[in-house]
N, C-alpha and C positions, 0 to 999 in steps of 0.2 A: 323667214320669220318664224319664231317659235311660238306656239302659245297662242293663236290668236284670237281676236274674237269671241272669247268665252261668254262675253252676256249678249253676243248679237241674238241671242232668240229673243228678248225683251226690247230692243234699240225700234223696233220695224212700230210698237205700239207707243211708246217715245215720242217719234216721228209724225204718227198720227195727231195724238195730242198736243202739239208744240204748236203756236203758230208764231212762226220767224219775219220778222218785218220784210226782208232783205226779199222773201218769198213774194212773187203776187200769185195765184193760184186763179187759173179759168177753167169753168166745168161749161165741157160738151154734151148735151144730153141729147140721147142717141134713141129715140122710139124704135122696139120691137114687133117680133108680131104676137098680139094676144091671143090666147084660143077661145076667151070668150066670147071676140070680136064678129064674129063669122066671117071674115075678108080671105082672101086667098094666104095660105100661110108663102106662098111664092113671090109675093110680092115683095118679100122683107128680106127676097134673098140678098146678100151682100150688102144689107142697107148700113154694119159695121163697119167693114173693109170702106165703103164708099165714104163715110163719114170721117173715117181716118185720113183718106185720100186725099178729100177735098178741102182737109183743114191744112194741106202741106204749109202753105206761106205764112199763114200766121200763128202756127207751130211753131216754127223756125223761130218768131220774134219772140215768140217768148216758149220756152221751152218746158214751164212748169203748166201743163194742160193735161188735165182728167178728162177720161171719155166716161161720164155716167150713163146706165143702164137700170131701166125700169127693172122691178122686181117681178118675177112671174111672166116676164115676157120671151120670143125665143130669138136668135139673131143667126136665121142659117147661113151658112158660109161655104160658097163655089169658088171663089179664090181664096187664096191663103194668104193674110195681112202681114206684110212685110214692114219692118222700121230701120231705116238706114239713118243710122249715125244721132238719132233720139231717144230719149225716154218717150216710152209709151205706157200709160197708166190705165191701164181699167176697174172700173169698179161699179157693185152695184147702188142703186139710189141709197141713202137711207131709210129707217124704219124697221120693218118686221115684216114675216112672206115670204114665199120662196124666192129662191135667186133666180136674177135673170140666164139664162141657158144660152152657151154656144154647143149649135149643133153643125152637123154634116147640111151644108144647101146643095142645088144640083150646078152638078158642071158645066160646063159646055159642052158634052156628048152628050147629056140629058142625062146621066147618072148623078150615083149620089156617091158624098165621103171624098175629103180632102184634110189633108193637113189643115190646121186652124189658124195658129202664127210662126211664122218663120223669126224669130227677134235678131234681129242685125242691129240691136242697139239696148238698150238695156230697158227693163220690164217690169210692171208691177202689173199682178192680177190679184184683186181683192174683193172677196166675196161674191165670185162666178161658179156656176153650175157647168162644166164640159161634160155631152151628153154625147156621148159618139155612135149612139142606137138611133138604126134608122128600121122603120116597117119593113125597106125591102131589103133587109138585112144589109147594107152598107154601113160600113163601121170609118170613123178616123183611127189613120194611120199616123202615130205620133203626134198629137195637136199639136201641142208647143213645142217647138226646140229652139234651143239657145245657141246661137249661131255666131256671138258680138265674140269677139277676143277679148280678155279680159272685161268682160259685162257681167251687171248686178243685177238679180232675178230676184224680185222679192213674191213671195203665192202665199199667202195670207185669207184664210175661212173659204177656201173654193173645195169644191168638189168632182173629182174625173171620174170618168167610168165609161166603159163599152170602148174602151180604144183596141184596137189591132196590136200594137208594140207592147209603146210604154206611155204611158202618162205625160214624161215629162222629159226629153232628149238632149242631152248636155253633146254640145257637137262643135265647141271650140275648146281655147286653151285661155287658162288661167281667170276661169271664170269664178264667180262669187254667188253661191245658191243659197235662199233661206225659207223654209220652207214652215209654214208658221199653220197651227189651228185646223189641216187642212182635212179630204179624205178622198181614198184613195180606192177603186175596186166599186165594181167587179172587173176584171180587164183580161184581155187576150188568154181565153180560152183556147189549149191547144188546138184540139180538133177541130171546134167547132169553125173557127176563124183564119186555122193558120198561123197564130200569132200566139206570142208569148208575156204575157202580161209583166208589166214590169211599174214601180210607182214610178222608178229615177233610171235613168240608163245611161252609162258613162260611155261612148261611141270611144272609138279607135284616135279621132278628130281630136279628142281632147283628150291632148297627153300628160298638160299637167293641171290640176284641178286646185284652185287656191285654198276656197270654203267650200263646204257643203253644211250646211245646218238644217236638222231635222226636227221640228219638237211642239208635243203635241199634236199627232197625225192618227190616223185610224187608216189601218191599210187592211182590207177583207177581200178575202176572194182573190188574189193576185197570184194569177196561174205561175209564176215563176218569182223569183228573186224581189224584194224591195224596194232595192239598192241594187244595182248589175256596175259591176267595175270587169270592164274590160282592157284592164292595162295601164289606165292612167295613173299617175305617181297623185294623190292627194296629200296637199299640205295638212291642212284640217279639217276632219269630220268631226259632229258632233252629233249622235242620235238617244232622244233624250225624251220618256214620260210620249212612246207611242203604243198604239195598238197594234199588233200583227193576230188577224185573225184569219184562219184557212187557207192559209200558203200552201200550193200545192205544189211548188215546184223539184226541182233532184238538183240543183244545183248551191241551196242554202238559202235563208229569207235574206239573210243580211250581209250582202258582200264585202267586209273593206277593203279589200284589195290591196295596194301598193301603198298606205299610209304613214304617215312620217306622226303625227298625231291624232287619236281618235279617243273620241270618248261615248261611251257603249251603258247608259245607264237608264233604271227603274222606265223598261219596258215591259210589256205585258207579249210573250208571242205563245200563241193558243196552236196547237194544232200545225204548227209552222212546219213546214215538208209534209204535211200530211198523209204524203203515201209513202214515209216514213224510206227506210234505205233497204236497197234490195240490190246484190251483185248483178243484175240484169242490166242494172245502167253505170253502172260503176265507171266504163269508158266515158261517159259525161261529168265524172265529177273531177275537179282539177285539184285539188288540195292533195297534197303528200299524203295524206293519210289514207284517201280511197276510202273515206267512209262520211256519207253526206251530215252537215252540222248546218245548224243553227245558226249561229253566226261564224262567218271565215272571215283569215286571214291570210293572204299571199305568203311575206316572208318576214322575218323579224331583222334589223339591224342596229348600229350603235347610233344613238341620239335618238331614237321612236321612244315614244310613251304611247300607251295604249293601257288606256281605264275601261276595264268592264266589268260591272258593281248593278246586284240589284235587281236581275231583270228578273220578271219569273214567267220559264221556261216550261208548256205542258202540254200533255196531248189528253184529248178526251177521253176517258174510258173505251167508249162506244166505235173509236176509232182503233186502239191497241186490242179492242175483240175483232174486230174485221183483219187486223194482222193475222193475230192467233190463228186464224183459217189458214196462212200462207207459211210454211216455215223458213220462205226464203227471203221474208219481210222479217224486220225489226226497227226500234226506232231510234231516228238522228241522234249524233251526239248533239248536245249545246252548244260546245265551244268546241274548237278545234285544238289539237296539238300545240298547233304554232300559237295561238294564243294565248295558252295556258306560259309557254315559253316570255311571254315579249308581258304578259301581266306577274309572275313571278307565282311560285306554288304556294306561295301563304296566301293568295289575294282569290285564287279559287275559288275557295268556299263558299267568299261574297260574291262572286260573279255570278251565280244567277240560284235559281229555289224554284223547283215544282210544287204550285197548289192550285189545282184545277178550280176552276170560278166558274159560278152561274150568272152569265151576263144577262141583264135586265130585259129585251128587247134584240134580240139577235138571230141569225140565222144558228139552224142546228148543224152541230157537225156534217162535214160531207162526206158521212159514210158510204153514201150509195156509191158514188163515182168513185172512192175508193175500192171499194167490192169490184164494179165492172170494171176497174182500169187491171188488179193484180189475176182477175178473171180471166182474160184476155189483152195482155199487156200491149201487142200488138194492133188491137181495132181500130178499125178511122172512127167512131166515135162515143162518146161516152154522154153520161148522163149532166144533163147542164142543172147546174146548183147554182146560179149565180145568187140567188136571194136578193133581189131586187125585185122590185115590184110585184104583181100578177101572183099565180098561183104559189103558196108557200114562203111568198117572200115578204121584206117590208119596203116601204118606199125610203127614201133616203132621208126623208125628214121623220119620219119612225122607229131611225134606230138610233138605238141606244147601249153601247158597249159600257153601262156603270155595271157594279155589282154589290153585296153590301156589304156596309159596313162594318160589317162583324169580322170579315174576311180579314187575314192577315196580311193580306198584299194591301191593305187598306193605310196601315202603321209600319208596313216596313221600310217605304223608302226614308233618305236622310229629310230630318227635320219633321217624320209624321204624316205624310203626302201619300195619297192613294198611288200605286205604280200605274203605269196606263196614262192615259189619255184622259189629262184634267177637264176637257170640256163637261162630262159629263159630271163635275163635282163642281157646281161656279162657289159654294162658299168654301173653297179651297184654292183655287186658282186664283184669286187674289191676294191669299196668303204667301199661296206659292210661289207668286212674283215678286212679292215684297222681299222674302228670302233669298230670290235669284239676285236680286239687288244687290244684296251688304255682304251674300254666301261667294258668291261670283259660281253657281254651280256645286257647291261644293267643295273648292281648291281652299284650303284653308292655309293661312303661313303665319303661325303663331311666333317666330324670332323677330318679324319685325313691323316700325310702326312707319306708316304714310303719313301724309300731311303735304296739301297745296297751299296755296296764300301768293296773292292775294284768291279771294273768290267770294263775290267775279271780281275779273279783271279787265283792267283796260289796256295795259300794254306786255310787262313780264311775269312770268309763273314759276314760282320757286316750288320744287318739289321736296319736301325734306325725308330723306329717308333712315330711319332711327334702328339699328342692321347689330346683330350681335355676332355675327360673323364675318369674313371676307366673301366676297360672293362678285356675281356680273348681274346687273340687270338692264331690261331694254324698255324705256317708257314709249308707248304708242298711246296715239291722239286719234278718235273720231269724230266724223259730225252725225247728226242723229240720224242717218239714213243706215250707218255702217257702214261707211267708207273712212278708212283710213287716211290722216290728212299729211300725217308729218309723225318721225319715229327720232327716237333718241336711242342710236342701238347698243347695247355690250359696255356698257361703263362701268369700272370697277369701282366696287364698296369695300370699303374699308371695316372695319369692327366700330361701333360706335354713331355719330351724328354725318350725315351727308348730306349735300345738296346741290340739287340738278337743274338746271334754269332752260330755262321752252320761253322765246320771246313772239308767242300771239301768232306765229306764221306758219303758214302751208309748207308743202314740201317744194313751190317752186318759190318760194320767197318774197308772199301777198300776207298781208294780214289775215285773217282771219276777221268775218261779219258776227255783227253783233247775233248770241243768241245760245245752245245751250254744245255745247260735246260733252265727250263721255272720256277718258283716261284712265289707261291698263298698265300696270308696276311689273312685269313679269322678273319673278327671282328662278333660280333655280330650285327651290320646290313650293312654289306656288305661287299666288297672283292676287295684286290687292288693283280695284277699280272704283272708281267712281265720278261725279258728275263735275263739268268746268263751265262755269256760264259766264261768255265776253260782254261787256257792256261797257262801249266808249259815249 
């Protein structure tokens, strides 16, 4: 599949808002444990996992069941909640407050830290706090991983931090990730943990990766990579309007690895590699060029598009003076070689722009740990920056990655959008969605014109396509979840008036229930989308 899924980063809030008759919806409400309560917080160990458990039979009957979660309460966890062959949805109450927390509960040896969900079926987590700090220092070891063969992981306004790995462990094949509002960091601390922080970690397991979709994320403090692609072939990435702040790793923030299509636009990465490139590790760094960047790419070949537009790319002052002390420090490229290759040398230019920003509310560069780490490259430990909570730091509900509006990164991206992570701009982030609508991203295809009818509809869907070329193009059908229902692939257009007929059915040859999808025109340079609503 070419092209796919360009407006999935707006389908997942779509979904929320709809409500589809065909749907019945049952909420499980799930009591935590308070801290104002005074009760034993042990009490509440596994009281999630159990409630998940015990709802198994009439799960099964009906399969659209919400587990809600008080806000501000904690849900620790000694076994790790497993879903075979279900959706499992979580989320927190509505209202306002912080989010409800999955933490580390004790095990059956009386320790603490465990995996949090294993998903053997596919997954929504919406508006959770995963807290992986324990008092006696045990940490989660990958909370989540995505374990379904082809499963859809939707993580929508949650928050991870204090994990061992990664965040969030992709460990099967032909999976569908979308990763919505989220944030990421502080996480795996070399030294201190062992571990190597990561927000997304592509495992060996998962060789080939269908979607990955990023947008609107805040990732700070993530001792290594973003994004980790270990080999997997990705059909589509899309990393789109995030923050990367204090990336410490030598490997690159942004891996994409083996991609067939990527799109790399109006991010903000501050400080990214921040102990900047030094030949002392060069044996770690895997790209052709032996010199760590910013964003990589594995290889270029014939049919990959790769868009990178926008981003702005900087390192703090305060950080490029603590080099200056080393002269065998300098700092990462942006892009890599091969990148520059598979985006083409006129497109350069707009691939990314240094203007260093004073964020609103943030932690301050992490000079110090840079100092001790090129000081002693070799030490078991360095100084811990995490900037969460406690001394120097802010709590998660304190920070704030805006910056003003006077800045240029404020107006530079397409259409007038702050770059970065909209959360911190809400009267923008409704405009900006409006535009993600009609713009499809950005993909703009001025030769030709769309047109459905009926709409809605009750039984056939003519597509007219008005084409001043000869061309191929593939219509694909969604339903508001973002899944894919039914594809009309490679049909040739002629010069002139065309038309393409969709009769109402799935890909196994059912109708289609009344209610809303979405429909994607892909031509060969570019993509016209919009909304199909059935009503018999």
């Amino acid at each position: 599949m070419r092209k796919i899924y360009i407006l999935l980063g707006v389908l997942f809030l779509v979904a929320v808002a709809v409500n589809v008759k065909a749907q019945i919806v049952r909420i499980v409400k799930v009591d935590g444990w308070d801290p104002a309560s005074g009760t034993d917080p042990e009490t509440f160990n596994n009281v999630l996992y159990d409630a998940i458990d015990n709802d198994s039979t009439a799960r099964k009957e009906n399969p659209n069941v919400i587990f809600e979660l008080n806000r501000g309460q904690y849900y620790p966890a000694g076994k790790t909640i497993k879903n075979y062959g279900y959706h499992l949805h979580i989320r927190a109450a509505g209202g306002s407050g912080p989010l409800p927390v999955f933490t580390p509960g004790k095990l059956a040896n009386g320790t603490y830290g465990a995996r949090y969900i294993d998903a053997y079926g596919d997954l929504t987590l919406e508006n959770i706090e995963v807290n992986g700090f324990r008092p006696d220092n045990a940490v989660l070891n990958r909370p989540v991983q995505m374990i379904a063969n082809g499963g859809r992981y939707i993580v929508r306004g949650c928050y991870f931090y204090g994990d061992r790995g990664a965040s969030i462990v992709a460990n099967a094949d032909s999976l569908k990730i979308y990763l919505y509002d989220s944030k990421f960091g502080p996480s795996g601390h070399r030294k201190t943990y062992g571990g190597n922080g990561r927000a997304i970690d592509l495992r060996p397991s998962a060789l080939f990766l269908d979607t990955l979709i990023m947008v609107n994320c805040t990732n700070y403090n993530v001792s290594d990579r973003v994004i980790r692609n270990m080999g997997t072939k990705v059909n589509y990435l899309h990393f789109d309007h995030n923050t990367i702040i204090n990336n410490v790793g030598r490997h690159g923030a942004l891996q994409l690895g083996d991609v067939r299509y990527a799109t790399v636009t109006n991010n903000i990465f501050a400080n990214a590699i921040s102990t900047g490139h030094t030949d002392f590790f060069t044996e770690e760094q895997t790209q052709p060029e032996k010199h760590f960047s910013v964003i990589t790419l594995d290889t270029t070949y014939e049919g990959q598009t790769i868009i990178v537009r926008n981003n702005n790319i900087y390192n703090d002052q305060v950080i490029q003076d603590v080099w200056a002390k080393y002269d065998t420090v300098s700092a990462p490229y942006e892009i890599t070689q091969t990148i520059k290759n598979a985006i083409g040398e006129a497109n350069v230019a707009n691939a990314w722009f240094a203007e260093p920003l004073v964020l609103k509310t943030f932690c301050n560069p992490i000079s110090e740990f840079v100092d001790a780490f090129y000081s002693d490259p070799k030490a078991s430990e360095y100084p811990e920056n995490w900037c969460v909570g406690g001394e120097g730091g802010y709590f998660p509900d304190e920070i704030d990655a805006s910056y003003g509006t006077t800045a240029l990164s404020y107006t530079a991206a397409d259409g007038g959008f702050p770059i970065g992570d909209l959360n911190y701009y809400p009267e923008k982030k409704a405009e900006w969605e409006d535009w993600l609508m009609t713009s499809a991203y950005g993909f703009k295809n001025l030769s030709t014109e769309v047109t459905v009818y009926p709409n809605p509809f009750s039984e056939n869907v003519k597509i007219i396509i008005k084409s001043e070329k000869a061309d191929l193009v593939t219509v694909s059908f969604f339903d508001i979840t973002g899944k894919m229902i039914n594809q009309i692939a490679n049909r040739s257009l002629h010069s002139g008036i065309n038309e393409i007929y969709w009769n109402g059915e799935n890909s196994s040859g059912q109708k289609v229930k009344n209610g809303i999808y979405l429909y994607r025109v892909a031509f060969s340079d570019g993509i016209h989308t919009g909304r199909l609503v059935s009503f018999k």
